[in-house]
Phi, psi and omega in degrees: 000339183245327170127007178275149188224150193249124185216128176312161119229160198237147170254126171238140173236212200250350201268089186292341171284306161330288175350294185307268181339289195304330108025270185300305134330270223321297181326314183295284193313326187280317167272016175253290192268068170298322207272349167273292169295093176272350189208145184234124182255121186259094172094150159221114178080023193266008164243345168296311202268004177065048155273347187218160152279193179279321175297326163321263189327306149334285161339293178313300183297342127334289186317301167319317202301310183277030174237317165266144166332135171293351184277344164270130214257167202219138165206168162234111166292139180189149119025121188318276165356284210308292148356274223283308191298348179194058184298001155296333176322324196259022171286329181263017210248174192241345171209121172297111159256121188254192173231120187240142173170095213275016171297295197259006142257039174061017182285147171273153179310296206282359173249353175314304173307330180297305175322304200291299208268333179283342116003253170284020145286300192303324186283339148308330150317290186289327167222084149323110158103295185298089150022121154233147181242162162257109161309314210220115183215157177161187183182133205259129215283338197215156172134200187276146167306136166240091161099266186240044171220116153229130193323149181173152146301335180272342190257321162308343177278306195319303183309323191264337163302299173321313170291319162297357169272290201320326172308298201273321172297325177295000000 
């Protein structure tokens, strides 16, 4: 009624009869509200954190694909890097999501946005033609210095203002 729209995500983790089950749900949920759900990410970070192989995932995501309507679109989220390092991942997917979080790559705040879009070059590099959402973006108001990135309230404003311009122009 409002024009909101939704994406699913399945958690795969290391437990495969979990797996299944989250699967499995997901598939029920997504064809009982097809006219809601436009997108499904099948795992997040499940090849950074070694819960799956590439080949796993793949697989899963293949299942999802071929159970739904095409109008509903299929992806897996991880980490820009991650892409690249195991760019079979993007063979089945209908769009790439990515993780940009130049925080915990030791980037200062004032070289981030440059981080970000050199970032989404190279995975645009690597999948021509494939759609990119940014799953995951931010900077964290309180913690530890990571190389040349530190956490602050003021460097969490500088980042999510700056990105959000940075957005509506691209």
């Amino acid at each position: 009624r409002y024009g909101i729209t939704v994406t699913l995500g399945i958690w795969i983790g290391p437990d495969m009869k979990k797996n299944r089950i989250e699967i499995d749900k997901a598939i029920k949920v997504a064809l009982a509200n097809r006219r809601v759900i436009d997108r499904v990410i099948v795992g997040n970070e499940a090849i950074l954190f070694g819960y799956v192989t590439p080949d796993q995932l793949n697989a899963y995501g293949r299942e999802v694909r071929a159970a739904l309507p095409n109008r509903i679109k299929v992806s897996t989220a991880e980490p820009w890097s991650t892409w690249l390092l195991n760019p079979d991942i993007g063979r089945y997917v209908d769009f790439v999501t990515i993780h940009l979080l130049p925080y915990w790559e030791g980037i200062d705040v004032h070289g981030a946005l440059a981080f970000d879009q050199h970032a989404i070059a190279h995975i645009r590099q690597e999948f021509p033609g494939k759609p990119i959402v940014i799953g995951e973006t931010g900077w964290p108001s309180e913690g530890r210095t990571r190389v040349n990135a530190e956490a602050s309230l003021a460097n969490e404003a500088y980042y999510v203002r700056n990105f959000v311009q940075l957005a509506l122009e691209k």
